[in-house]
FIVOTI-302906 format. One record per residue: x, y, z negated of N, C-alpha, C, CB in turn. Coordinates in Angstrom, 1 decimal, decimal comma. Glycine has a CB too. Example, Ala and Ser with C-alpha at 12.3 -4.5 7.8 and 13.67 -1.06 7.14 Angstrom:
BEGIN
     nx     ny     nz    cax    cay    caz     cx     cy     cz    cbx    cby    cbz
   13,2   -5,7   -7,8   12,3   -4,5   -7,8   13,2   -3,3   -7,8   11,3   -4,5   -9,0
   12,8   -2,2   -7,1   13,7   -1,1   -7,1   12,9    0,0   -7,9   14,1   -0,6   -5,7
REM end
This chain:
BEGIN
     nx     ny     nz    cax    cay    caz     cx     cy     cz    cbx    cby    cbz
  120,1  102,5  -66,2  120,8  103,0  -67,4  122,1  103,7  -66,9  121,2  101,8  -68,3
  122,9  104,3  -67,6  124,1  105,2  -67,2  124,7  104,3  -66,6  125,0  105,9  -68,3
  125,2  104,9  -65,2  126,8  104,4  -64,9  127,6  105,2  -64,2  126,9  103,2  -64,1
  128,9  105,3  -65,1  130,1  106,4  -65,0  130,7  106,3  -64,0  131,1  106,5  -65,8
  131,3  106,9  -63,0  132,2  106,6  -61,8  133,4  107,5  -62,7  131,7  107,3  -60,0
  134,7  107,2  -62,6  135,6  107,8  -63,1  136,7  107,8  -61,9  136,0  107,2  -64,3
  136,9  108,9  -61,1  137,9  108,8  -60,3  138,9  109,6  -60,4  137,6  108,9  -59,3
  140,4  108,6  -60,1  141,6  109,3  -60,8  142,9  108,7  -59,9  141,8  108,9  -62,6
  143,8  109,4  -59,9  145,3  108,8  -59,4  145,2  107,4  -60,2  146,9  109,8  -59,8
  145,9  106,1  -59,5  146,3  104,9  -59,6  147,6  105,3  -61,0  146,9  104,1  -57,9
  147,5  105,7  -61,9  149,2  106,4  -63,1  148,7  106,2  -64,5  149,7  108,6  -63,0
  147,1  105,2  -64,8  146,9  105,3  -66,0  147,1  103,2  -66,5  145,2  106,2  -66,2
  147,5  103,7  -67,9  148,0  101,8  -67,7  146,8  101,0  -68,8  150,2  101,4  -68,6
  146,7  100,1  -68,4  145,8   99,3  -68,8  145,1   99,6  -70,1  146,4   98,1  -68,7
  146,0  100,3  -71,0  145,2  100,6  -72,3  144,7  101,7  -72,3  145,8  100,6  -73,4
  144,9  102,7  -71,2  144,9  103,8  -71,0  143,1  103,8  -70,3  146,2  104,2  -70,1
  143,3  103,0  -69,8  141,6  102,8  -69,3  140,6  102,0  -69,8  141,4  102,5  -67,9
  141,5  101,4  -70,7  140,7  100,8  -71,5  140,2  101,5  -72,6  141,2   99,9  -71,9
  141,0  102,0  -73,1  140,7  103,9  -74,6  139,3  104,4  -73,8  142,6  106,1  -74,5
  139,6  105,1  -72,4  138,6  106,0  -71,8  137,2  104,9  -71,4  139,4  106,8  -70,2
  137,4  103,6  -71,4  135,7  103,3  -70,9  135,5  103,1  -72,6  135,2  101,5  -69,6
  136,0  102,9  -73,4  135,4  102,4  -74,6  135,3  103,8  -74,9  136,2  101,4  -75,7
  135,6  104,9  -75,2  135,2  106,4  -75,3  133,9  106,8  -75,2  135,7  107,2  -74,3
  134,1  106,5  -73,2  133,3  107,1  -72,9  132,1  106,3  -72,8  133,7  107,8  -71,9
  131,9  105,2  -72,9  130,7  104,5  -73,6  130,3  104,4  -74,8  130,7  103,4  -73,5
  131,3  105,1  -75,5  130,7  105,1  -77,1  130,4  107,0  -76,9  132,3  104,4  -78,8
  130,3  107,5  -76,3  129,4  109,1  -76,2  128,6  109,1  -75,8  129,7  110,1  -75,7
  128,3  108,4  -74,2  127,2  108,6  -73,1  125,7  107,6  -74,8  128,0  107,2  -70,9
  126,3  106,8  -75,3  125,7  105,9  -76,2  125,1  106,8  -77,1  126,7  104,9  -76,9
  126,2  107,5  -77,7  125,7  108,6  -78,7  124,7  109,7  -78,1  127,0  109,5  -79,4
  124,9  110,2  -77,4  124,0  111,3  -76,4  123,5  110,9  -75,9  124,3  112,0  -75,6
  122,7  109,4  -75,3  121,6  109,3  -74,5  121,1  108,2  -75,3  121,8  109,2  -73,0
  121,7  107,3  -76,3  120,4  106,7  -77,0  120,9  105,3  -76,1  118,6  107,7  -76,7
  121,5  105,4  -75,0  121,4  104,4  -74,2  122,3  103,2  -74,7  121,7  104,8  -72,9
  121,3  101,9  -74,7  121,9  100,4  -75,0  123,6  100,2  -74,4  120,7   99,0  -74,2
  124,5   99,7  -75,5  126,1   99,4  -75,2  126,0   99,0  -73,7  126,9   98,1  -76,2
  125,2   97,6  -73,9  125,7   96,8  -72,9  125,1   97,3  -71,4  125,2   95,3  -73,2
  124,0   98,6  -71,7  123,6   98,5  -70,6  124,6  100,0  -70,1  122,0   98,3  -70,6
  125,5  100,5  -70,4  126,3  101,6  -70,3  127,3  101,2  -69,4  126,8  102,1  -71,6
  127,8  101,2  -68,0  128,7  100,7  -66,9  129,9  102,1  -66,8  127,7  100,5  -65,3
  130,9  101,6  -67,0  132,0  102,5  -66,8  132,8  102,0  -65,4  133,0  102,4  -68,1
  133,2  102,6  -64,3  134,2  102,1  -63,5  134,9  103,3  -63,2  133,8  101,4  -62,3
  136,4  102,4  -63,3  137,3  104,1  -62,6  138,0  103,3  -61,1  139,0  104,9  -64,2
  137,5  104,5  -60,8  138,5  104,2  -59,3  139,5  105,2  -59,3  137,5  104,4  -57,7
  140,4  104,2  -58,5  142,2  104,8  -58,4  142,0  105,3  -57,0  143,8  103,4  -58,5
  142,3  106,4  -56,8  142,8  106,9  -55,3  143,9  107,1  -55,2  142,2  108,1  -54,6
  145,2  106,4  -54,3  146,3  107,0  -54,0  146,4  108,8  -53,8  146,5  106,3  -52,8
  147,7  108,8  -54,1  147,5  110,2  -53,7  147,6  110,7  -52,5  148,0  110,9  -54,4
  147,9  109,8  -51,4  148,0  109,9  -50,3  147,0  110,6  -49,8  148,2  108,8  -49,8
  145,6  109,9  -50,1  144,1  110,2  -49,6  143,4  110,8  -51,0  143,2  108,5  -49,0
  144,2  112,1  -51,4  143,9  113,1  -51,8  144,0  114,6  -51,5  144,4  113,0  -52,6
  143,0  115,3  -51,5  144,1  116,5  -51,6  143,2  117,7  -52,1  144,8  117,0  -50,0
  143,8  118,5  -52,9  143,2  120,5  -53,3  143,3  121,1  -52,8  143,4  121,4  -54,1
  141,9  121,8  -52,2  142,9  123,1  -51,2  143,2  123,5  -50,2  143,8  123,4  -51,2
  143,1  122,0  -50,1  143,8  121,8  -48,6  145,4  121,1  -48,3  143,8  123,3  -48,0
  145,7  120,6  -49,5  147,2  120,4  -50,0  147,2  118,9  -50,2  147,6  121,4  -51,5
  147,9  118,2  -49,6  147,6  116,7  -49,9  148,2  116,5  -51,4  148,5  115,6  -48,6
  147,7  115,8  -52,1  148,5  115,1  -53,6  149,8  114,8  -53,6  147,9  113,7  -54,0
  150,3  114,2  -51,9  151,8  113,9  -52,3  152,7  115,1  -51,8  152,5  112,3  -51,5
  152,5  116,3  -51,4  153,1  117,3  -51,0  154,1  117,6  -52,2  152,1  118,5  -50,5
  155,0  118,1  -52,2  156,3  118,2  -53,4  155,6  119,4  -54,4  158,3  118,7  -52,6
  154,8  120,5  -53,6  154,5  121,8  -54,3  152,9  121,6  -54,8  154,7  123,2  -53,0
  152,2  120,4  -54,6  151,3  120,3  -54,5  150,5  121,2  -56,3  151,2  118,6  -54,0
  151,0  121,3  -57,4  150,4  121,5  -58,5  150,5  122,8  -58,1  150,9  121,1  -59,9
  151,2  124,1  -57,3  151,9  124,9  -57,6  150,2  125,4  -56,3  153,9  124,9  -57,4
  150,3  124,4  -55,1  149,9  125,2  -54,0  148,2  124,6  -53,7  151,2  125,0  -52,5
  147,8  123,7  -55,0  146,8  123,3  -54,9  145,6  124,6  -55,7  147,0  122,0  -55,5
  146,3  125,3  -56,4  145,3  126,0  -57,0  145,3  127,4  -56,6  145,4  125,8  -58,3
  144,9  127,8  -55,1  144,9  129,2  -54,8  143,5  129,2  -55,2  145,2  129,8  -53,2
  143,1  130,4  -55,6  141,7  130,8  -56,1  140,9  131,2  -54,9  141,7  132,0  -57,2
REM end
């Protein structure tokens, strides 16, 4: 049955990921028909240390500016 990986910066607060698995289990539900209980949500936090776009690590000061060269 579905299961979501959600990966994101450690900056969302407890209700905050709680809204998004109840969401996004109540859609994956609507669109695939698939049983509540058997619908798995997990979000993993990555520092932003052991991030990066581009080539630009997440904690670099310019990082929104110099993450998105095309």
């Amino acid at each position: 049955m579905p299961f979501i990986t959600v990966t994101t910066w450690p900056n969302q607060t407890d209700e905050q990921c709680r809204h998004l698995i109840e969401e996004l289990t109540k859609t994956t539900h609507e669109v695939t028909g698939a049983p509540l209980d058997k619908i798995t949500v997990v979000i993993q936090e990555i520092p932003q240390s052991r991030w990066g776009e581009a080539g630009v690590m997440a904690t670099h000061p310019e990082f929104p500016t110099l993450s998105r060269k095309y």
